[in-house]
Backbone as ProteinMPNN parsed JSONL, in Angstrom:
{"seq_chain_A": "XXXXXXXXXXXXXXXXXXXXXXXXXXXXXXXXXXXXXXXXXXXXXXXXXXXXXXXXXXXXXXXXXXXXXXXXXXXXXXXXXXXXXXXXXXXXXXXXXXXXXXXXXXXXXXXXXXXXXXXXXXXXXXXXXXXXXXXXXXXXXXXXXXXXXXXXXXXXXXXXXXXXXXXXXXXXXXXXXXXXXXXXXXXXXXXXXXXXXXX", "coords_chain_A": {"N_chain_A": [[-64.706, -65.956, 39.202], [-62.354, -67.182, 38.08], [-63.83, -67.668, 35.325], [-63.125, -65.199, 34.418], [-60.458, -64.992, 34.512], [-60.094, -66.531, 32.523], [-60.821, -65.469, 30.468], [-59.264, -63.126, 30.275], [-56.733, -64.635, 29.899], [-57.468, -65.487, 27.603], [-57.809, -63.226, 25.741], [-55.097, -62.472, 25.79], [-53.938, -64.423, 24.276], [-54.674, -64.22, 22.121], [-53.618, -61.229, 21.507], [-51.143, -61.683, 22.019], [-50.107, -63.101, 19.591], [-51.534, -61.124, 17.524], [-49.311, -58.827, 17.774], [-46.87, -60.751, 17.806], [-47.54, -61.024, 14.147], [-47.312, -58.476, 14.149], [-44.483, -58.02, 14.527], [-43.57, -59.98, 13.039], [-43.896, -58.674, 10.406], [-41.555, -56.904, 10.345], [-39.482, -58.25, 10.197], [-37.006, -59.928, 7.945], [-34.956, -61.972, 7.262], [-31.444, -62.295, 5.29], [-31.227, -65.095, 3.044], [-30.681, -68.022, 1.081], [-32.92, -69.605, -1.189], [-34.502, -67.081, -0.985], [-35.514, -64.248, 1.287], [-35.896, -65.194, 4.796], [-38.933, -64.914, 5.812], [-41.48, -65.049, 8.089], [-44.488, -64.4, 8.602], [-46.678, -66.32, 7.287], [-46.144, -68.671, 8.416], [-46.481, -67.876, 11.389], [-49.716, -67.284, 11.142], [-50.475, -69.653, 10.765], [-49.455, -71.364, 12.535], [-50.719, -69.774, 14.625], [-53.359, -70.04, 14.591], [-53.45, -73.578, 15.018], [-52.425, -73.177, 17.799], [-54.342, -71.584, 19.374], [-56.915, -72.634, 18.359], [-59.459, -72.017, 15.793], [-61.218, -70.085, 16.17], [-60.028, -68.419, 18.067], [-57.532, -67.939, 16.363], [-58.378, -67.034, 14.093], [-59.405, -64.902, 14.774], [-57.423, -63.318, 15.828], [-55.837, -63.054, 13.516], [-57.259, -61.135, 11.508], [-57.937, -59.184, 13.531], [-55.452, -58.135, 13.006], [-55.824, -57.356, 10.147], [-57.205, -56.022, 10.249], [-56.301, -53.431, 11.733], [-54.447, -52.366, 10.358], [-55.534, -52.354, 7.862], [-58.155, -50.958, 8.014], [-57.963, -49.143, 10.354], [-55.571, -47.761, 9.906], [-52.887, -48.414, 10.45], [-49.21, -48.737, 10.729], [-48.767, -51.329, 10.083], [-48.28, -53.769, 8.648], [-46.135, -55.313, 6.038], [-44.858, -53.096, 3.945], [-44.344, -50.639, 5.082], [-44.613, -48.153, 4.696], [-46.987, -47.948, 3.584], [-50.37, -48.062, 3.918], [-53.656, -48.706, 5.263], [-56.857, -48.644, 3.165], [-55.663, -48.485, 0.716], [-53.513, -50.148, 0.768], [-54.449, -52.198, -0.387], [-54.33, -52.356, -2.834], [-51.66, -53.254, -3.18], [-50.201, -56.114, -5.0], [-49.358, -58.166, -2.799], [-51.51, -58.064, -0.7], [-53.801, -59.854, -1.035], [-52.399, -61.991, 0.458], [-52.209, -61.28, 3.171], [-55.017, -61.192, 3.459], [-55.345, -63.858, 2.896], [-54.259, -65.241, 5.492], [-56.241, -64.721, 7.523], [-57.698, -67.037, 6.747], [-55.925, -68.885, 6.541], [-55.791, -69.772, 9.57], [-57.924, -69.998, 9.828], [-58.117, -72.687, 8.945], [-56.282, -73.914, 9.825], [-57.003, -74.226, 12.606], [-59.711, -75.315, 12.448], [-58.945, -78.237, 11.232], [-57.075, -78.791, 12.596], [-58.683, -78.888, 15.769], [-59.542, -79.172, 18.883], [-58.606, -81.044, 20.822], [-56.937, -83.351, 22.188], [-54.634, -84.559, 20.04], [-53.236, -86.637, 17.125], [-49.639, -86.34, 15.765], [-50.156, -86.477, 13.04], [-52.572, -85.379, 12.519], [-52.105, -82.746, 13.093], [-50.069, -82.151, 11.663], [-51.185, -82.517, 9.059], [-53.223, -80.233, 9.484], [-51.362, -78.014, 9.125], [-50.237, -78.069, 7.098], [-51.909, -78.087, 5.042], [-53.494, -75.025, 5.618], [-50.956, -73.522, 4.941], [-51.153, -74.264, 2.304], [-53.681, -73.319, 1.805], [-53.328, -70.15, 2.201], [-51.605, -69.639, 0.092], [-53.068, -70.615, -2.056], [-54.774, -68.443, -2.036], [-53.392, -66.141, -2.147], [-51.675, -66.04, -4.115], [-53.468, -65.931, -6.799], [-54.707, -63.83, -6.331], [-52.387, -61.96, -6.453], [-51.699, -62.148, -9.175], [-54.236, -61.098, -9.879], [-53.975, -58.144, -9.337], [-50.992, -57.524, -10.384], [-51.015, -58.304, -13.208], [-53.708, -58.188, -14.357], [-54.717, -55.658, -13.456], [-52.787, -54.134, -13.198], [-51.569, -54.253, -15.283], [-49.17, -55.089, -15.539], [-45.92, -56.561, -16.908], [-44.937, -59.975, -17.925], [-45.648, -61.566, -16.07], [-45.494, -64.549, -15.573], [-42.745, -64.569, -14.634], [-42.95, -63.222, -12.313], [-44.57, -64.392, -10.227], [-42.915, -66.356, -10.232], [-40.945, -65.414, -8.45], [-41.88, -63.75, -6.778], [-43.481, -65.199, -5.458], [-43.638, -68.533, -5.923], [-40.957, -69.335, -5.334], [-40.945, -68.642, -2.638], [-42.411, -70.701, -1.746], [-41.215, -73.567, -0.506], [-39.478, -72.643, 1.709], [-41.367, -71.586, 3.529], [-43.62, -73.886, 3.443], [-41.642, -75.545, 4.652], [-41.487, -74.262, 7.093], [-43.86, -74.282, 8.193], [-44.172, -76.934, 8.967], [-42.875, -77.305, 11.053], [-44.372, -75.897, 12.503], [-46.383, -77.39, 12.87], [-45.012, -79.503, 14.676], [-43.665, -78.039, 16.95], [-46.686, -77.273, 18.145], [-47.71, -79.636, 18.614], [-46.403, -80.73, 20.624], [-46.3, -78.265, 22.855], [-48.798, -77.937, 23.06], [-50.595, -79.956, 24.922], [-49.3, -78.951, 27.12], [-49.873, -76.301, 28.041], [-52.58, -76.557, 27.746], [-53.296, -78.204, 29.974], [-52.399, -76.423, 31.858], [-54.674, -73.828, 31.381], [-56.704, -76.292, 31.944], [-56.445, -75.937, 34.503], [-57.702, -73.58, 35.345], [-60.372, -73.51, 34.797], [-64.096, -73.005, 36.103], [-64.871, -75.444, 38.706], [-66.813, -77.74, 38.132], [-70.536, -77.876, 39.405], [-71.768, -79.677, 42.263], [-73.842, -81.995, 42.507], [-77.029, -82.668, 44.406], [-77.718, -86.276, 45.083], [-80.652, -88.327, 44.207]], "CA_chain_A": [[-63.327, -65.457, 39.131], [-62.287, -68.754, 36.691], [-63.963, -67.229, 34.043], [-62.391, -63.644, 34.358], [-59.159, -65.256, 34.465], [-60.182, -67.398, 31.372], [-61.184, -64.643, 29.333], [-58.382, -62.61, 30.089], [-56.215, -65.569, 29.012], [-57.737, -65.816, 25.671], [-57.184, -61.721, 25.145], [-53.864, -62.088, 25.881], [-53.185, -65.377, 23.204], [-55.147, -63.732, 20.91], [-52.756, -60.178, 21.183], [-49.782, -62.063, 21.416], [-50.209, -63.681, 17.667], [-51.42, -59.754, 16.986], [-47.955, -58.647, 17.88], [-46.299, -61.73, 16.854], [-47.807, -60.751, 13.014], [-46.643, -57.246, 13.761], [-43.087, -58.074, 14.501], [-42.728, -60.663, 11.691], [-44.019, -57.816, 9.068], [-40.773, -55.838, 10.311], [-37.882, -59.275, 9.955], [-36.529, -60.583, 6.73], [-33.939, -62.943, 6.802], [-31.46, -62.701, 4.567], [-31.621, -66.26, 2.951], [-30.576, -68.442, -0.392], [-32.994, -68.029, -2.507], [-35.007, -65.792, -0.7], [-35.457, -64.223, 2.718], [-36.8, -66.045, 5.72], [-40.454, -64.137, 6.245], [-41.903, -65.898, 9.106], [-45.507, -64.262, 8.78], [-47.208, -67.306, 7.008], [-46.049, -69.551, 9.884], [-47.378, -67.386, 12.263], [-50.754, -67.412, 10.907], [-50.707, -71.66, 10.802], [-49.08, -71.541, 14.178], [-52.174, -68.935, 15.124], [-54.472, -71.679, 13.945], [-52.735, -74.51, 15.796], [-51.933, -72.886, 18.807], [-55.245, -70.995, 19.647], [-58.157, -73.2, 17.84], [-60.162, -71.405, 14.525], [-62.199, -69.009, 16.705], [-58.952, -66.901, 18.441], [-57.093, -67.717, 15.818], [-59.059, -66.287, 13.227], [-59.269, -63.268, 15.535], [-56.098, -62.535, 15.71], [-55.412, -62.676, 12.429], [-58.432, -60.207, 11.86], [-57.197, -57.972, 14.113], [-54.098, -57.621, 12.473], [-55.72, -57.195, 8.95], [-58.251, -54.507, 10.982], [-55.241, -52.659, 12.424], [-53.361, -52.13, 8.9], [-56.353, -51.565, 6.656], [-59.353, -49.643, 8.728], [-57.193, -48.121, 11.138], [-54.12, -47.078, 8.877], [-51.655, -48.497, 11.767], [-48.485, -49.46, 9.64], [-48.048, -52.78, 10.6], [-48.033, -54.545, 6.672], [-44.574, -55.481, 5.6], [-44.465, -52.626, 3.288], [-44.446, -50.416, 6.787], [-44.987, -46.502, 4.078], [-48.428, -47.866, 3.166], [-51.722, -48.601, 4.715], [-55.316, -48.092, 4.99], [-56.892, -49.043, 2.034], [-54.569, -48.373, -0.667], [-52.365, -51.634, 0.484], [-55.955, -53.665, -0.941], [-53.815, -52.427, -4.713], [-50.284, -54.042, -3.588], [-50.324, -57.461, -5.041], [-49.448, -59.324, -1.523], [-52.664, -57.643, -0.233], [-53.982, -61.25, -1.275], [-51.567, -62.603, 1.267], [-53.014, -60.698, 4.252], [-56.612, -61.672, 3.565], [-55.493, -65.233, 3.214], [-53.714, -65.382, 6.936], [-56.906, -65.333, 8.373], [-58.255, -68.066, 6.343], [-55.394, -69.894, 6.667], [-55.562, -69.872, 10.801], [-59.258, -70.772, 10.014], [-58.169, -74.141, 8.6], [-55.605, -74.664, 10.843], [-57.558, -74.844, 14.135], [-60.207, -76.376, 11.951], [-58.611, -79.298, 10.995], [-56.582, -79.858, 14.393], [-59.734, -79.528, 16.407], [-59.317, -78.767, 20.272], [-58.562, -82.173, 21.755], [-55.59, -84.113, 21.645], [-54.451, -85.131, 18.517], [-52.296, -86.986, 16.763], [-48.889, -85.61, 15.226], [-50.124, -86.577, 11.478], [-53.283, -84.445, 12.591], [-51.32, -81.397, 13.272], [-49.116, -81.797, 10.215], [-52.317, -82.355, 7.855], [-53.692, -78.939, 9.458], [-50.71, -76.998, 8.921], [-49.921, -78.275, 5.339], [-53.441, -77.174, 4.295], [-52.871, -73.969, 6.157], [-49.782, -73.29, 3.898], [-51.57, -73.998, 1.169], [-54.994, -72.095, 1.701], [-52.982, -69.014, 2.178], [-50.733, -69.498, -1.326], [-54.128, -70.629, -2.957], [-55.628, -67.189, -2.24], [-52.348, -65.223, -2.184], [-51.134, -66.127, -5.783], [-54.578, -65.534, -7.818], [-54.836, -61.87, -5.985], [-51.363, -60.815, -7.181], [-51.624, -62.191, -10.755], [-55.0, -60.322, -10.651], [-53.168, -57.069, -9.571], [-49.915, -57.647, -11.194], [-51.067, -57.848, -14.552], [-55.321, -57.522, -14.933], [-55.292, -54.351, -12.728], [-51.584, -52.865, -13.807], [-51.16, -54.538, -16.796], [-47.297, -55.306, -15.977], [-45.928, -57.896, -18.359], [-43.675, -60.587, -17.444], [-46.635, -62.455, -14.839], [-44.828, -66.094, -14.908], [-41.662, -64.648, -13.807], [-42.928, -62.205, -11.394], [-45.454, -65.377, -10.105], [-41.819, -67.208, -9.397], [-39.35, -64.835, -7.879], [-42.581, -63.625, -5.827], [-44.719, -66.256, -4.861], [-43.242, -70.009, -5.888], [-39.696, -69.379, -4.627], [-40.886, -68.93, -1.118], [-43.406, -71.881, -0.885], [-40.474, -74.213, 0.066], [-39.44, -72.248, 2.709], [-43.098, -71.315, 3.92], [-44.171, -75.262, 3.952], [-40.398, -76.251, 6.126], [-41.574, -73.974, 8.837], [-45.427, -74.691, 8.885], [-44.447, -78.565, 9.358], [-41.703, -77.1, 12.339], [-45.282, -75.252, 13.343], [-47.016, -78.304, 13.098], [-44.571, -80.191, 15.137], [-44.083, -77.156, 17.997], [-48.155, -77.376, 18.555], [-48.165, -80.952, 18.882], [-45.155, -80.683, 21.346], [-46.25, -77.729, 23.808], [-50.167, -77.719, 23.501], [-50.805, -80.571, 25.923], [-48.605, -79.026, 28.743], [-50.437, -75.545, 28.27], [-54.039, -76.876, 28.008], [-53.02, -78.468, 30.942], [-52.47, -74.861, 32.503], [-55.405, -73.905, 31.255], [-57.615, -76.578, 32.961], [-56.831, -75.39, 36.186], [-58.436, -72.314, 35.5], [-62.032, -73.648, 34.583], [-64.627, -73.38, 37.108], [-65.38, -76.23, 39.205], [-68.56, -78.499, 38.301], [-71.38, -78.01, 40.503], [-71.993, -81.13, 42.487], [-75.545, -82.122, 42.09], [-77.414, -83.848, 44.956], [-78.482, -87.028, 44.77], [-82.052, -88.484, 44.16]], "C_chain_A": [[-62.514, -66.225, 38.078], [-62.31, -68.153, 35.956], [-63.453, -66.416, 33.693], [-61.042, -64.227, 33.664], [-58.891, -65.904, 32.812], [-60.02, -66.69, 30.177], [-59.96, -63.676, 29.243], [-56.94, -63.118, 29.28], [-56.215, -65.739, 27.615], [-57.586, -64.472, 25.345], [-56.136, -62.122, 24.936], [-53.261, -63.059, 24.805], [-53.27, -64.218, 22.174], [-54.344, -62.171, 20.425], [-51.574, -60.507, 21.225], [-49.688, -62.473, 19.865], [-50.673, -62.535, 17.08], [-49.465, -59.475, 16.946], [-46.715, -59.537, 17.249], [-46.059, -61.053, 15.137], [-47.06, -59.329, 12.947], [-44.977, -57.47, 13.436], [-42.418, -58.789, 13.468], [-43.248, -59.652, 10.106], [-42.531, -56.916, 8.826], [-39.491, -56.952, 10.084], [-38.128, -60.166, 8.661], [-35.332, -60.856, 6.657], [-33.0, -62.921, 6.244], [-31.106, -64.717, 4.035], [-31.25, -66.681, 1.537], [-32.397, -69.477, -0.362], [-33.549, -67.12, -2.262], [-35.1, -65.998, 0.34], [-36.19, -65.184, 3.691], [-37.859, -64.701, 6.355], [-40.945, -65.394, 7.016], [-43.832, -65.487, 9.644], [-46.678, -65.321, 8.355], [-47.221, -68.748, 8.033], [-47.052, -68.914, 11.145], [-48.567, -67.883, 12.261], [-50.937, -68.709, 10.812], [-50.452, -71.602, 12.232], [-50.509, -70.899, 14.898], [-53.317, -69.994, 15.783], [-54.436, -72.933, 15.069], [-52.832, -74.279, 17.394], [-53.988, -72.22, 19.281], [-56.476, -71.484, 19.201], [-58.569, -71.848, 16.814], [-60.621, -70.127, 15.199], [-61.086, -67.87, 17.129], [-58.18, -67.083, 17.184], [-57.037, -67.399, 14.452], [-59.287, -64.549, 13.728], [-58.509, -62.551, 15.468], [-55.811, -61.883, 14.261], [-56.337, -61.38, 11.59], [-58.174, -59.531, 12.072], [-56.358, -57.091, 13.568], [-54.416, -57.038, 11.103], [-56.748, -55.741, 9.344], [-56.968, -53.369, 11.104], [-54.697, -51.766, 11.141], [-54.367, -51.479, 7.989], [-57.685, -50.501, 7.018], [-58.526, -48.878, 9.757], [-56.032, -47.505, 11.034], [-52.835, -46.863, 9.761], [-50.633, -48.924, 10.786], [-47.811, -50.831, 9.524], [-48.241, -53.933, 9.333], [-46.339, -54.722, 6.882], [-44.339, -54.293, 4.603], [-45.041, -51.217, 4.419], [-44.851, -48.643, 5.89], [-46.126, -47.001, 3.97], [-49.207, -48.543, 4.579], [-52.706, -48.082, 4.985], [-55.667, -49.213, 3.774], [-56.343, -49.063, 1.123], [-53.614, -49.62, -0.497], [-53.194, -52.518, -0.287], [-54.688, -53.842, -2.779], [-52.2, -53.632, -4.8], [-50.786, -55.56, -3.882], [-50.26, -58.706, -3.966], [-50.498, -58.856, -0.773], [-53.453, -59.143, -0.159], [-53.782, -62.169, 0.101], [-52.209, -62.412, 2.855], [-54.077, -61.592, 4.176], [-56.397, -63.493, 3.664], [-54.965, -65.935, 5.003], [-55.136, -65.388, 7.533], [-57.481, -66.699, 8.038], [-56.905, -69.181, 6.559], [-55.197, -70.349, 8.276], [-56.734, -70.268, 11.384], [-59.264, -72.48, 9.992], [-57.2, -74.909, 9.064], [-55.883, -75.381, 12.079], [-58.472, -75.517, 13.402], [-60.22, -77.983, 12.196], [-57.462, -79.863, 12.159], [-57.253, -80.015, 15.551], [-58.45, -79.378, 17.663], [-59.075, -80.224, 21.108], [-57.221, -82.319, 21.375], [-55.129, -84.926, 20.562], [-52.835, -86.042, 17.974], [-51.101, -86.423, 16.149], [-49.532, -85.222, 13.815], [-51.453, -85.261, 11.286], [-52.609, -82.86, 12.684], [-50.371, -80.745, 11.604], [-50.247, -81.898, 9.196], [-52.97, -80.423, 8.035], [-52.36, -77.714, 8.735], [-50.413, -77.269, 7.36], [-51.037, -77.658, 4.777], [-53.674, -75.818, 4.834], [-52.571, -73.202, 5.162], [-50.828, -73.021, 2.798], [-53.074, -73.553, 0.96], [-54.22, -70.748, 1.41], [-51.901, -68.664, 0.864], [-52.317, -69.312, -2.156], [-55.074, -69.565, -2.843], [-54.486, -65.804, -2.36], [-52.615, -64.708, -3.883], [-52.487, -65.55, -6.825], [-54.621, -63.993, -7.779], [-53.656, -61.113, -6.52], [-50.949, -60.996, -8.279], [-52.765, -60.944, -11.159], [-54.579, -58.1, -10.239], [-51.981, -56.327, -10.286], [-50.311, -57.472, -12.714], [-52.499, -57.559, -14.967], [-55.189, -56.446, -14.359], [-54.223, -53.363, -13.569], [-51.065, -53.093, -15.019], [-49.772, -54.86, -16.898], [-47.265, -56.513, -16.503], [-45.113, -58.696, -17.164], [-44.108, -61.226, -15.752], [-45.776, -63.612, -14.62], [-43.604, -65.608, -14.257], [-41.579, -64.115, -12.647], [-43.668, -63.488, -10.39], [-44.201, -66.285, -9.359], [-41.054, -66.873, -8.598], [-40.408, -64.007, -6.304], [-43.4, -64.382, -4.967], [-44.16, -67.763, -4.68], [-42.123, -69.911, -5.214], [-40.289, -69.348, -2.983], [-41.923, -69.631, -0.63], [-42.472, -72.961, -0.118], [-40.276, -73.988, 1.62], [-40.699, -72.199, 3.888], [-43.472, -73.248, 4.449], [-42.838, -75.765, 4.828], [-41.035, -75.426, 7.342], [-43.068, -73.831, 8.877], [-45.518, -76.186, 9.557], [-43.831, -78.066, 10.821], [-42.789, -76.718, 13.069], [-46.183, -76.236, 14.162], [-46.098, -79.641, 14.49], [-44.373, -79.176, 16.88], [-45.213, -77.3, 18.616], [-48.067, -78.371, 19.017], [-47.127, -81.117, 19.983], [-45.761, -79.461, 22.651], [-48.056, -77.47, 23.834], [-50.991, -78.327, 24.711], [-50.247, -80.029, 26.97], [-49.908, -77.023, 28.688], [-51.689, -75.807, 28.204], [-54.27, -78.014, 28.95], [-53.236, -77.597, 32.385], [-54.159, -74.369, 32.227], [-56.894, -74.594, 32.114], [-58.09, -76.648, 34.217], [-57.868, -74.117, 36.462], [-59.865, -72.073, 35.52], [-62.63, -73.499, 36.171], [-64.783, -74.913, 37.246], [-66.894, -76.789, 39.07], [-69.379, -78.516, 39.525], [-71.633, -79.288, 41.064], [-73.198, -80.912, 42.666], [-76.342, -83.454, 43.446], [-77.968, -84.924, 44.569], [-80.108, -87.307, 44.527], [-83.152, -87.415, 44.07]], "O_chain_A": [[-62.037, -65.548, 37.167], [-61.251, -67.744, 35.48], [-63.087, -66.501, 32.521], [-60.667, -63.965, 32.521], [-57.876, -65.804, 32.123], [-59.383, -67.008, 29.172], [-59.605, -63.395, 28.098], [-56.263, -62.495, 28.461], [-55.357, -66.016, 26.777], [-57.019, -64.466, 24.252], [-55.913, -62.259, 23.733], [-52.172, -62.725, 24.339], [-52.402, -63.548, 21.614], [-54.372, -61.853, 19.237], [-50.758, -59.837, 20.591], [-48.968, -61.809, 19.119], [-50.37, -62.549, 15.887], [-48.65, -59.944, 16.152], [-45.857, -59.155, 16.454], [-44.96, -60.664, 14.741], [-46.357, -58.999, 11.992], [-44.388, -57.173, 12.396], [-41.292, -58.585, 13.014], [-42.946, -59.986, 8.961], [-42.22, -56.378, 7.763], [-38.428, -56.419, 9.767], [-39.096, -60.881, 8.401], [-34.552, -60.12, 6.053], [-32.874, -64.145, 6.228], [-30.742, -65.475, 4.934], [-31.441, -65.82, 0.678], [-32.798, -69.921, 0.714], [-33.42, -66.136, -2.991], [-34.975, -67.109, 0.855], [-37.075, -65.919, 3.253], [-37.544, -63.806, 7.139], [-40.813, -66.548, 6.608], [-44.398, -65.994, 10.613], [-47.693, -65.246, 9.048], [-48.117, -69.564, 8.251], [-48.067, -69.403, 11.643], [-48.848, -68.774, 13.063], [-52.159, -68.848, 10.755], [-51.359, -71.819, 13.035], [-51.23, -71.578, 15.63], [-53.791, -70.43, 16.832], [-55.361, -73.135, 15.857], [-53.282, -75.152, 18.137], [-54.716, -73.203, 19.422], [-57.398, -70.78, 19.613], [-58.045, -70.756, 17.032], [-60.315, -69.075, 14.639], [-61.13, -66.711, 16.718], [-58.12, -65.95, 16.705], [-56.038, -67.433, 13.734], [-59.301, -63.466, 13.143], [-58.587, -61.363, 15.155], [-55.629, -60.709, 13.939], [-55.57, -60.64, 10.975], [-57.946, -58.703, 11.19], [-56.352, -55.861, 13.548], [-53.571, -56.265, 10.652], [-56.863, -54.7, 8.697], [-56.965, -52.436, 10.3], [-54.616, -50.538, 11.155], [-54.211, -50.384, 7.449], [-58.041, -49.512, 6.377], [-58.715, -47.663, 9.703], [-55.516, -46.809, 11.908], [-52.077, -45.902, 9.891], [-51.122, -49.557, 9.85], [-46.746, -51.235, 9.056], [-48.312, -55.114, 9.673], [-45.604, -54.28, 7.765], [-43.187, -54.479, 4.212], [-46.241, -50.944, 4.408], [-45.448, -47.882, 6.651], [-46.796, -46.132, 4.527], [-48.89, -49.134, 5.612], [-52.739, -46.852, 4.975], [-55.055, -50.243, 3.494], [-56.651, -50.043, 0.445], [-53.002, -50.077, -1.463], [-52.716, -53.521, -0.817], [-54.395, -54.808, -3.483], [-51.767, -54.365, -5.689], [-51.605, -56.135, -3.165], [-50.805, -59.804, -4.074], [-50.41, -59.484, 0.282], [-53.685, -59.524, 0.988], [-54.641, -62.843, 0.668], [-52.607, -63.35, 3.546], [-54.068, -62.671, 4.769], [-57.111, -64.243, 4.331], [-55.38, -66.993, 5.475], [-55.217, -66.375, 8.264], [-57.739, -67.477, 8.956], [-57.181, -70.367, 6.739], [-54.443, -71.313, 8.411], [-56.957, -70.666, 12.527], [-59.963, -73.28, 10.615], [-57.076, -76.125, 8.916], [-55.451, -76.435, 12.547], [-58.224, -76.714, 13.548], [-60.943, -78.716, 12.87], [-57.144, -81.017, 12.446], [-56.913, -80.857, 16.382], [-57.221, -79.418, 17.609], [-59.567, -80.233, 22.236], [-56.544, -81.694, 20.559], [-55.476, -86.102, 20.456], [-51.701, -85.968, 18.447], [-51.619, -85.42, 15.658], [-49.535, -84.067, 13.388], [-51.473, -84.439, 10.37], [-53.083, -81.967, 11.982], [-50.177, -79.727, 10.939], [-50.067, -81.078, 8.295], [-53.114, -79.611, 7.121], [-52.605, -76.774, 7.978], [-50.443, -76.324, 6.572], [-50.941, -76.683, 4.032], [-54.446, -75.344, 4.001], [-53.312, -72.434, 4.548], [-51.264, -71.922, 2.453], [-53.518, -73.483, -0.186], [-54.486, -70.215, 0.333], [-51.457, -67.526, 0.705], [-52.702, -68.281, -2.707], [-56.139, -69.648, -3.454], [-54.839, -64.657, -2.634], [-53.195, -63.826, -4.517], [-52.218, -64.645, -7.615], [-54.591, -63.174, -8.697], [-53.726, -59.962, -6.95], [-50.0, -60.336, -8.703], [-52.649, -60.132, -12.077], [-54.954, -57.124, -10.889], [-51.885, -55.154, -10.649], [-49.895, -56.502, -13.348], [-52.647, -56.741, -15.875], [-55.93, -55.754, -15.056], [-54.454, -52.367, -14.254], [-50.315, -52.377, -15.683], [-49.17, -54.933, -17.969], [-48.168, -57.344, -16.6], [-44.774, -58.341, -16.036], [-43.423, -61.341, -14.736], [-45.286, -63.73, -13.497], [-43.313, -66.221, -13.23], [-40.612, -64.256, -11.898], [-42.956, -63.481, -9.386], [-44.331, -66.812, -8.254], [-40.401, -67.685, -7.942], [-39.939, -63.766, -5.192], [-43.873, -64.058, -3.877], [-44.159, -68.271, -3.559], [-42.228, -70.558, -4.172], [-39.882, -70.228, -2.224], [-42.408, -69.468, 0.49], [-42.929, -73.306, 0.972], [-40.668, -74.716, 2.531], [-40.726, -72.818, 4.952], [-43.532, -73.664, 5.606], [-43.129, -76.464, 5.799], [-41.073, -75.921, 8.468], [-43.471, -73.116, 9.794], [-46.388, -76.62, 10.312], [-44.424, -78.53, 11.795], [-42.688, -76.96, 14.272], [-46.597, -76.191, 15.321], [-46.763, -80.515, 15.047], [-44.923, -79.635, 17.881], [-45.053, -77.496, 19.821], [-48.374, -78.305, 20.207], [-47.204, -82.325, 20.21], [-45.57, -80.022, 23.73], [-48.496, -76.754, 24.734], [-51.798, -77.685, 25.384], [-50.617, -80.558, 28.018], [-50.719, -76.92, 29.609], [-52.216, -74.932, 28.891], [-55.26, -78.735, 28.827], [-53.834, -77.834, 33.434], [-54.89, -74.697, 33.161], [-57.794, -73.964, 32.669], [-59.1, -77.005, 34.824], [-58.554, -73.824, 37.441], [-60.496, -71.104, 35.943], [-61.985, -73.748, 37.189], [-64.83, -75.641, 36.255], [-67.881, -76.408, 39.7], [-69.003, -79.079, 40.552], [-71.736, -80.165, 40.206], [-73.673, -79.813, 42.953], [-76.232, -84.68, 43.41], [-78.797, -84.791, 43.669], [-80.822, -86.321, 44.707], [-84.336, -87.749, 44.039]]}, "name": "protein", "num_of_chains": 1, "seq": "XXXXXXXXXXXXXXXXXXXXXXXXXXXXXXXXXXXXXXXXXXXXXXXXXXXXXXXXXXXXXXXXXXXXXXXXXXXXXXXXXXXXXXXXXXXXXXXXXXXXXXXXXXXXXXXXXXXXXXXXXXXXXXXXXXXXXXXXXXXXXXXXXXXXXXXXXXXXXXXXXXXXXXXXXXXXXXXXXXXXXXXXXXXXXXXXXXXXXXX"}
């Protein structure tokens, strides 16, 4: 019965951080210099919050949902299916799971230190820029040929790393703050070790 309960548990993280991703594709901020998008957090928080395995799932899910099942849950809410693969933040997507890979990764399922939490989520951040940015230079100007890459590169991509790395550290500091009391919860739910007779 434990296990039922266990497994149902881990559905239910793993479709909350679905939903989560949905709801932050539909809020934008406004914000100096640019909006507050809260989907790159997510996907670190994912990471953090759920270990590599769900929180690679999730994020998965969400990139399943949008591009094989032509649900409109992207931030650009008219497209989807395959045809979002052409928008330049298409990039962005594919890196959310990788970046929720190297989040639980590198914070590892035990108890950790703060600096551990903040090393995962900083590298996080920056997995999911370092596969973003290359994909929408190579759409932006090798695929469509539009001119005017460095400025499009700043007003799209560099302007909102600031923002993006303040609320992956806030992610990193959240995790390290409510993971112990819920994997707490959690260990009530395991089965009970068999006791093993003696001799």
């Amino acid at each position: 019965m434990k296990n039922k309960k266990l497994l149902a548990v881990d559905i239910a993280e793993i479709a909350i951080f679905v939903a989560l991703m949905v709801v932050g594709a539909y809020i934008s901020i406004p914000f100096y210099p640019v909006p507050l998008t809260f989907q790159t957090v997510i996907s670190v928080l994912a990471g953090l919050m759920l270990g590599w395995k769900k929180g690679t799932a999730a994020m998965a899910v969400y990139l399943f949902m949008g591009f094989v099942c032509f649900i409109p849950v992207f931030a650009d809410h008219s497209l989807a299916g395959f045809a979002y693969a052409l928008k330049p933040s298409f990039g962005y997507i594919i890196g959310f799971i990788f970046s929720a890979f190297t989040a639980g990764i590198i914070a590892g399922n035990d108890k950790r230190p703060f600096r551990r939490y903040l090393v995962a989520a900083i590298s996080a951040f920056s997995v999911n820029y370092l596969i973003g940015i290359p994909y929408f230079a190579f759409i932006w100007h090798g695929l469509n040929g539009a001119e005017t890459l460095g400025t499009a590169l700043v007003t799209y991509n560099v302007l909102f790393m600031p923002k993006d790395l303040a609320l992956s550290i806030l992610a990193a500091i959240l995790a390290w703050q409510v993971l112990p009391h819920i994997r707490r919860g959690k260990q009530k739910l395991k089965p009970d070790k068999q006791k093993t007779p003696l001799g």
